[in-house]
Steps between C-alpha positions, in 0.01 A plus 500: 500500500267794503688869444205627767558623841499233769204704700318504159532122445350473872192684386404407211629175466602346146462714169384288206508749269716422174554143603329277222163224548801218524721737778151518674426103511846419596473729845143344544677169468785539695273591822258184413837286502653594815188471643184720721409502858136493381186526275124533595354164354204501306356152351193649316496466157310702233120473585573415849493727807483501871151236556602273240670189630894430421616160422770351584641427143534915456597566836801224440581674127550860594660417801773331271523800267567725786704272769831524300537826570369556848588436883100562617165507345185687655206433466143677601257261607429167660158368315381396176827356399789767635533303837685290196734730427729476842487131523637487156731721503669357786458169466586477136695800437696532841367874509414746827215622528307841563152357533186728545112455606327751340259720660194671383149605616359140535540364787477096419754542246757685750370214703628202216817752464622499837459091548640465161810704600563352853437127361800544207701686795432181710591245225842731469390630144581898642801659580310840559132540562319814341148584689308736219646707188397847496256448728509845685604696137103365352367517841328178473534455914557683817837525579425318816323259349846405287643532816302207651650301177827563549487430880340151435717373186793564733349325754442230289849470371694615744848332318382730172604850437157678403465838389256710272474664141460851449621827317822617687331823671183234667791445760583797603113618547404153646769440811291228671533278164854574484556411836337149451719388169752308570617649146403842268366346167512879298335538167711762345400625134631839397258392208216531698604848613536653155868520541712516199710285419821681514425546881365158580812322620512784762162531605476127595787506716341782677175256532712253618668701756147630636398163551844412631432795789170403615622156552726623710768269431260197385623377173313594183424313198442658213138284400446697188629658236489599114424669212258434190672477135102571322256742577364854607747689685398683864647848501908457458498138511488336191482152378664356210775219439808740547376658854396148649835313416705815629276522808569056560877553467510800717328341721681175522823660535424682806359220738789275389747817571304577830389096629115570461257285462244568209242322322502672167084530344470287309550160284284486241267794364121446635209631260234509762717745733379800261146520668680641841784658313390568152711411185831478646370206787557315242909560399674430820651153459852443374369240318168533263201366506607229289761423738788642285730742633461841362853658580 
């Protein structure tokens, strides 16, 4: 039991400090065995990226690296292979689903997206429809054009809960999206925000809570969150193996002590993710590139 204050435990989470590489694996472990709400799915293996077309065969083997320790798997897209994801995962692995079109500047694609996601709602592959990630935060459309999206996948699926990806603060800026999820899917990543990690565990529950109030009583998902164990740091924040495993366990203890659902970011570690987010894209996965778990 730790000698510190309960209201320091509540802010800074778990201290790993003194305890040994083996202490360290054991806690990481523990939390795989009892089991997550969620992860963010990714299929693409090294030399692949978003374009190139996922197979079945890969989709199938990560899935069954990952489903052992997991309620729900989400997933970002509905073409070139990821409609293959949901289908899988349900049918196969008997997991939910948090499944997402993905939205960007070109239209026909947002076009394929949108079908994609209502036909896997219809064939009752989605147990939560996400219209766009980030959409608003790269302002790649109008926020009444997303709108529009929203409006018609619910229409479409009437029987499906949809909702829509962003950074926590998008809803409280953006009331008419809000309004029109059926659920808040927050990306929350003190990370992201330069925070350090001695403060991170309580500077996501204050993005949670934001979210929480402009939902105004609509239940929020946690769709993202993490930290990188390689790579450049952004002001306080710092990667490295130490700072991501205490970050995962903080994390996972609170949503199981509090009932909220997350979707921890990510799986596996994905090389091509450094050309948006430079070298650390690449170190977000609890498992490596290789597949093997790096905690």
């Amino acid at each position: 039991m730790s000698s510190k204050p309960a209201s320091i435990q509540a802010l800074k989470g778990i201290d790993l400090a003194g305890k040994s590489q083996a202490e360290q694996h054991t806690l990481f472990t523990n939390v795989l065995q009892n089991g997550m709400h969620g992860l963010c799915f990714s299929a693409y293996e090294e030399g692949q990226e978003p374009g190139s077309i996922l197979s079945p065969e890969q989709v199938r083997r990560r899935l069954s690296i990952i489903a052992p320790h997991i309620k729900a798997v989400r997933t970002f897209s509905c073409i070139e292979g990821n409609e293959l994801i949901a289908s899988i995962a349900k049918e196969e692995f008997g997991l939910q689903t948090l499944v997402g079109a993905w939205l960007g500047k070109d239209k026909d694609l947002n076009e394929e997206e949108i079908e994609g996601l209502i036909q896997l709602a219809k064939d009752g592959h989605v147990d939560i429809a996400a219209v766009g990630n980030e959409v608003l935060y790269r302002n790649d459309l109008p926020a009444e054009e997303l709108l529009g999206h929203i409006q018609r996948v619910k229409k479409a699926i009437p029987n499906v809960p949809v909702g829509y990806v962003d950074a926590y603060y998008e809803f409280s800026v953006h009331p008419a999206i809000t309004e029109a999820c059926d659920v808040i899917l927050a990306n929350c990543y003190p990370y992201w925000e330069g925070c350090h990690i001695d403060y991170s565990l309580i500077h996501i529950k204050q993005m949670y809570y934001q979210a929480l109030a402009a939902g105004q009583g609509k239940q929020v998902i946690i769709s993202e969150t993490g930290w990188p164990s390689q790579g450049t740091g952004l002001n306080e924040a710092q990667p490295g193996y130490e700072n991501a495993l205490r970050y995962f366990l903080n994390i996972q203890q609170w949503v199981e002590d509090e009932g909220i659902e997350s979707f921890y970011f990510s799986s596996f570690d994905e090389a091509w993710k450094t050309g948006d987010e430079g070298d650390v894209g690449a170190y977000w996965g609890l498992w490596d590139k290789d597949e093997q778990l790096k905690y």
